[in-house]
C-alpha positions as CSV (number, residue, x, y, z in Angstrom):
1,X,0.0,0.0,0.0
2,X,1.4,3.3,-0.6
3,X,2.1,6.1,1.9
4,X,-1.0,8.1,3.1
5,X,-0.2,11.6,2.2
6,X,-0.9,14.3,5.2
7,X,-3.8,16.2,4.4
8,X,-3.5,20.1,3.7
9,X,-5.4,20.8,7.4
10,X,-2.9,18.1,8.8
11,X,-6.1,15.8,10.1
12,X,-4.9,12.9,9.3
13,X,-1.4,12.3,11.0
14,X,-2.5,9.5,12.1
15,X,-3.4,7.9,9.5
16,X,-0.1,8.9,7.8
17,X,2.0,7.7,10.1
18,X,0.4,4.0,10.3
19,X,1.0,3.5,6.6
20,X,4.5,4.4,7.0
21,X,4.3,0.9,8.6
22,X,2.8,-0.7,6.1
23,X,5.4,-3.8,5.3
24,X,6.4,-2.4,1.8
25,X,6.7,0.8,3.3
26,X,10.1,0.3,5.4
27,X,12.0,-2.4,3.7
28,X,15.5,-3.6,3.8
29,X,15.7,-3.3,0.5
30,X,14.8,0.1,-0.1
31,X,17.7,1.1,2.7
32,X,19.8,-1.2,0.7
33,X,18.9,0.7,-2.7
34,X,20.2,3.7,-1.0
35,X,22.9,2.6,0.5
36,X,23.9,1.3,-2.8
37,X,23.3,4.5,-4.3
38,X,25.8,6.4,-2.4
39,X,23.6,8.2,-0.3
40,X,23.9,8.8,3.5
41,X,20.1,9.2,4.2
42,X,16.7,8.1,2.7
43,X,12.9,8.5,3.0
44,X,10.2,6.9,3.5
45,X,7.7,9.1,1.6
46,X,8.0,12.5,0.0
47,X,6.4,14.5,3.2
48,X,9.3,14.6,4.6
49,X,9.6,18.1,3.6
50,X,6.3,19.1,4.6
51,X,7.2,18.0,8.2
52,X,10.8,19.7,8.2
53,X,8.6,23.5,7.7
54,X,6.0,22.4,10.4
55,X,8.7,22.2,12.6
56,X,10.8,24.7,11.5
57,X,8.1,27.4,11.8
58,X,7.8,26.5,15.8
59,X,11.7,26.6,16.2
60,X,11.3,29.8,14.9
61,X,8.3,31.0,16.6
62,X,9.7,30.3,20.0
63,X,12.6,32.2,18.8
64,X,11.4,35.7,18.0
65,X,12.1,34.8,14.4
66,X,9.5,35.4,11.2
67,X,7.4,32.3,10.6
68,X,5.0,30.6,8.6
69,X,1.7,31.4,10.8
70,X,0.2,28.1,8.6
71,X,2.6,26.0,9.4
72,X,2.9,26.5,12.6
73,X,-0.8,25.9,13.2
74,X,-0.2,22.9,12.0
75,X,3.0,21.7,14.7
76,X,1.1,19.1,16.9
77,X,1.8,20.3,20.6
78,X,3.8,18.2,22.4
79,X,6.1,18.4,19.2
80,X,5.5,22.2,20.2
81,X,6.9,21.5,23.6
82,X,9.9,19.6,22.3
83,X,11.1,21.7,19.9
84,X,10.9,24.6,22.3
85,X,12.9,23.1,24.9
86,X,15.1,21.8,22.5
87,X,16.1,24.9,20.7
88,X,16.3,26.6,23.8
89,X,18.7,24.4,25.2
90,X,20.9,24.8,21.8
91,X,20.4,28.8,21.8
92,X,21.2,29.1,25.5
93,X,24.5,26.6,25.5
94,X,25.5,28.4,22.3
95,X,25.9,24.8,20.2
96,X,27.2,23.7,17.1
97,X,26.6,21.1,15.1
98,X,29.7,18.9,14.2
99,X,28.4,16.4,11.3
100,X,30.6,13.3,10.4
101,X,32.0,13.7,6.2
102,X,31.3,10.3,4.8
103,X,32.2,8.7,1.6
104,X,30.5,5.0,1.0
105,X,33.4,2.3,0.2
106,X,31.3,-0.7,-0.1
107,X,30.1,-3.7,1.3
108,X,31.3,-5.4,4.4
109,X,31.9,-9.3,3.4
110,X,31.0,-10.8,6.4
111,X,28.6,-8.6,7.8
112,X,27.0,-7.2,4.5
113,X,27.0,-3.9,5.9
114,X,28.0,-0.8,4.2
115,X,31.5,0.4,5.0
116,X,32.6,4.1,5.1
117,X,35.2,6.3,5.2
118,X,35.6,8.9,7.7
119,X,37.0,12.1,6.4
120,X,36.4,14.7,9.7
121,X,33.6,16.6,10.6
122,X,31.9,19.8,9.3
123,X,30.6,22.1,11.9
124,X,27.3,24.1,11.6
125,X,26.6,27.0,14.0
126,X,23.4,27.3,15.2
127,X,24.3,31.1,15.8
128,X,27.0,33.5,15.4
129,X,27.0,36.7,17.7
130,X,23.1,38.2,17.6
131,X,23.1,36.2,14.6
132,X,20.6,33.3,14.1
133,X,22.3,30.9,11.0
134,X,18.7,29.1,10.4
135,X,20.6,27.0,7.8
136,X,21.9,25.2,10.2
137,X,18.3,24.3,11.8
138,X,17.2,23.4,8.4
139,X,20.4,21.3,8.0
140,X,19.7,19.6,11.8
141,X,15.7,18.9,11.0
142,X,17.2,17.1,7.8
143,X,19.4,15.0,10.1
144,X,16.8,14.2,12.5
145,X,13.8,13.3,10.1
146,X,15.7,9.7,9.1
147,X,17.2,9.2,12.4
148,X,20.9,10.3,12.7
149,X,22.0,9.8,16.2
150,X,23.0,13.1,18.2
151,X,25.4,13.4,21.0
152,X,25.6,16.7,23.7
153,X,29.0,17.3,24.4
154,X,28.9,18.3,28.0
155,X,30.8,16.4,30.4
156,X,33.8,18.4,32.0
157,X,36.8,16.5,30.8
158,X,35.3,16.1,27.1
159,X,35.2,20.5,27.3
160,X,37.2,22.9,26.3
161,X,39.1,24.8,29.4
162,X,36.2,27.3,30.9
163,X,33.4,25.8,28.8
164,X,30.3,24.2,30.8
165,X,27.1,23.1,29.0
166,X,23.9,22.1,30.9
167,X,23.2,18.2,30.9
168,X,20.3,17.8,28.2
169,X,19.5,14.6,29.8
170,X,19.1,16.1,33.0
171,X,16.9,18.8,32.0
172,X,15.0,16.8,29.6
173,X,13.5,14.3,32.1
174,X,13.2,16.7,35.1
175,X,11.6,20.1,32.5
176,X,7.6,20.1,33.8
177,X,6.5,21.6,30.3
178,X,7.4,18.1,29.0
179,X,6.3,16.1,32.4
180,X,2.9,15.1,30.0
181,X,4.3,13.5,27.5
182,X,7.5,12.2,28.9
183,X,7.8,8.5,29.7
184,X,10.4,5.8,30.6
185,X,12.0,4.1,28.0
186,X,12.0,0.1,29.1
187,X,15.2,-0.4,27.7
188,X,17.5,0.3,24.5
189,X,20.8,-1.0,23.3
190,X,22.8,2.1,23.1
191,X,26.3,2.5,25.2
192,X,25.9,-0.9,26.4
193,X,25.7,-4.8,25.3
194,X,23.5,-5.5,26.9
195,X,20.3,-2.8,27.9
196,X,20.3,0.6,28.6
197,X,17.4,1.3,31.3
198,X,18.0,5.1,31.7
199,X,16.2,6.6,28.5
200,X,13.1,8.7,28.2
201,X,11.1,9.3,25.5
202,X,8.7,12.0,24.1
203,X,5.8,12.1,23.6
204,X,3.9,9.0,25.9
205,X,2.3,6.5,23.5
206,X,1.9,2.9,24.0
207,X,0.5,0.3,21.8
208,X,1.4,-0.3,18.0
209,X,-0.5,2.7,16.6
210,X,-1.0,6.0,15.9
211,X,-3.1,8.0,18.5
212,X,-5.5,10.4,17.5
213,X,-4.8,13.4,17.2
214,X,-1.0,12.2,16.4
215,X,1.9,14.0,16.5
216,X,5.1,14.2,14.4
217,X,7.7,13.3,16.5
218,X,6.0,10.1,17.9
219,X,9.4,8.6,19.4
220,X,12.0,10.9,19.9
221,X,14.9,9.0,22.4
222,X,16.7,11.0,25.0
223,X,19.5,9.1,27.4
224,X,22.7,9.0,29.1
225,X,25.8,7.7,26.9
226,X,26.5,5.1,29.1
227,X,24.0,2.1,30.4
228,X,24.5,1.8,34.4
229,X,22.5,1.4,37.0
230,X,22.1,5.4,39.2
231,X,21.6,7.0,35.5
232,X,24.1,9.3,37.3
233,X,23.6,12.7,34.4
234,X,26.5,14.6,36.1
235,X,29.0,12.3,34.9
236,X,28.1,10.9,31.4
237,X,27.3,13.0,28.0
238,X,24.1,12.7,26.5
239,X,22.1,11.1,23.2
240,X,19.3,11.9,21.8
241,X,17.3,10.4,18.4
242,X,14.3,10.2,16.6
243,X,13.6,6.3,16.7
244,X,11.0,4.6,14.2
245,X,8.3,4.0,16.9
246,X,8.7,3.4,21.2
247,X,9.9,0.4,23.0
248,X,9.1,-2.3,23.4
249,X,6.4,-2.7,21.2
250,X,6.6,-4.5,17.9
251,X,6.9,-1.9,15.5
252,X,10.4,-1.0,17.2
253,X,11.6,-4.3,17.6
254,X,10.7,-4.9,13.8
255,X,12.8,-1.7,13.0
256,X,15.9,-3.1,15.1
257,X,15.5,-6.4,13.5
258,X,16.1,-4.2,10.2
259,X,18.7,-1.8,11.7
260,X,21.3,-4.7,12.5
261,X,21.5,-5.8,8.8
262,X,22.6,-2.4,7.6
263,X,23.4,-0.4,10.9
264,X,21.3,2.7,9.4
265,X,19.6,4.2,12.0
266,X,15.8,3.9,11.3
267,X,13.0,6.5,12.3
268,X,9.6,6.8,12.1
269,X,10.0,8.8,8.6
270,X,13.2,7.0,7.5
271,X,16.8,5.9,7.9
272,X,20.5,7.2,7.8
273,X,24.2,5.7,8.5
274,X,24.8,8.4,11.2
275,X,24.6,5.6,13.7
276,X,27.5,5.6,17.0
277,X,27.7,2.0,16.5
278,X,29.5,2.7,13.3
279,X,31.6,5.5,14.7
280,X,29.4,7.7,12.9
281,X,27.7,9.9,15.3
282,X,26.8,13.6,15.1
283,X,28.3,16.2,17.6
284,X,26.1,19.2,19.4
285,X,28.8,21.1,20.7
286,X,30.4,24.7,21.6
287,X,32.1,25.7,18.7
288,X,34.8,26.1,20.5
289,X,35.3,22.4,20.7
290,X,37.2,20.3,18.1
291,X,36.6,16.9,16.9
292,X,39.5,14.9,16.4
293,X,39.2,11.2,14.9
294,X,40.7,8.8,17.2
295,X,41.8,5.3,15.8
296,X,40.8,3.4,18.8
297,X,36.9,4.8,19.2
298,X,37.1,6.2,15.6
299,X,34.9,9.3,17.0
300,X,36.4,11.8,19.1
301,X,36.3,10.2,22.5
302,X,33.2,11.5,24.9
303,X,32.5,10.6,28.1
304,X,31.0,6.9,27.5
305,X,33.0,6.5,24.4
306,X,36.5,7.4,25.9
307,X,37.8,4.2,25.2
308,X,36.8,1.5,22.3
309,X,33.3,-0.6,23.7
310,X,32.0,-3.6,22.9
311,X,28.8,-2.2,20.9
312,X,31.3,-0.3,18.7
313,X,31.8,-1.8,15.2
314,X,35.3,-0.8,14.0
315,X,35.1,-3.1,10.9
316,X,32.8,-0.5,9.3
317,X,34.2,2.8,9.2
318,X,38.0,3.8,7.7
319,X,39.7,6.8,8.9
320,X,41.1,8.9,6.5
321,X,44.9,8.9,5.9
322,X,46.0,12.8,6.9
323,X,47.3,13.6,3.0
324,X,43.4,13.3,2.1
């Protein structure tokens, strides 16, 4: 069946975003296809773009920026609530965006996942002086739409000297605005082997599908990088992503069982080979910080990362050599 197309009043979200789950909707082969094709992120449907100016009108709204008034009517609220804490939080710590340069090199043999070459990272600011780069926003929403996986520099040691940044996780799962649609993650398998119990997700739906009314952002993952037991946020750094649909419900689990033959991140609107399993995570940083490469995590080293982990896959990235 094909994709359910949002209506012009946005009345039917829900509807839309069941038929993204429609089996030949999300397919292995269709993240295969782009994989194959070079690319470093893919879709689900064409409304992708539809969803990226909803959102982009509340950023900007909550902001003091010019926005689409019809477009904003149309941001679902607790997506409302999200994306004003969240670009807040990015304003307020004066953040960057630090996104991984990849170049596809083929097919892993044994694993048949794609392999890639890390080249460095690009950095994005969100804002220079009194001035707003909303490029950069645009450039983020296109990296959260298919799933990329974002991490918050913010621990002490992983800062530069004199540089403090608030601990998303910590705010994210204490801020009242968001105490409505907030709710415990059961468990997930990122920073550990084994399950990660310290995640929170937004907004709070349960079941295997689509509430009405629905919002857009129907499982977006917060957590500490690291799976231990006092989910201590004064220590760790923290990750956030837009997953495919909540845990532990079959519609996630389906996803995963996807995810692990192409480690591309999958969300609810599509998928992307910004994964931190593959070494391949975005940064949110100060700008003052700088990424290095590191040939024994691959990524910079963060706090949860500082060393190479089990759940990292080395075999799939290449650094590049410095003369490239």
């Amino acid at each position: 069946m094909p994709v359910i197309p949002i209506n012009s009043d946005y009345s039917n979200i829900n509807q839309f975003i069941d038929s993204l789950f429609d089996t030949d909707v999300r397919t292995l082969n269709s993240i295969r296809r782009a994989i194959q094709g070079g690319g470093l992120t893919m879709a689900f449907s064409d409304q992708n773009e539809k969803i990226k100016a909803v959102w982009l009108a509340a950023w900007r709204a909550f902001n003091n920026l010019p926005y689409d008034e019809k477009n904003f009517s149309h941001c679902p609220e607790s997506d409302q609530y999200l994306i004003r804490f969240l670009s807040r939080f990015i304003y307020d710590n004066n953040l960057s965006m630090f996104v991984p340069e990849l170049k596809y090199l083929g097919v892993d043999n044994q694993s048949g996942c794609p392999i890639y070459q890390l080249r460095g990272y690009q950095q994005y600011a969100f804002k220079e002086g009194d001035q707003v780069r909303i490029q950069t926003t645009e450039s983020f929403f296109d990296l959260l739409l298919p799933g990329a996986h974002f991490v918050f520099i913010q621990a002490a040691e992983d800062l530069p000297p004199g540089v403090t940044v608030e601990s998303y996780y910590q705010m994210f799962k204490s801020n009242a605005d968001l105490a409505p649609y907030r709710r415990h993650d059961p468990g997930n398998s990122h920073y550990t082997s084994v399950l990660n119990i310290c995640g929170y997700y937004a907004p709070d739906i349960k079941g295997n599908s689509a509430p009405n009314p629905c919002p857009l952002l129907v499982a977006y993952l917060v957590g500490p990088t690291v799976s231990e037991i006092t989910c201590d946020p004064s220590v760790y750094s923290t990750f956030m992503q837009l997953e495919g649909w909540e845990s532990p419900y079959s519609r996630h689990n389906t996803d995963y069982d996807t995810y692990k033959k192409t480690l591309w991140n999958i969300s609810t609107f599509g998928a992307c080979a910004y994964s931190e399993k593959r070494g391949t995570t975005v940064f949110l940083a100060p700008g003052q910080w700088q990424p290095r490469t590191n040939p024994d995590t691959i990524m910079p080293p963060y706090a949860g990362a500082e060393t190479a982990q089990p759940w990292l896959n080395k075999n799939l990235v290449r650094l590049a050599a410095a003369s490239e």
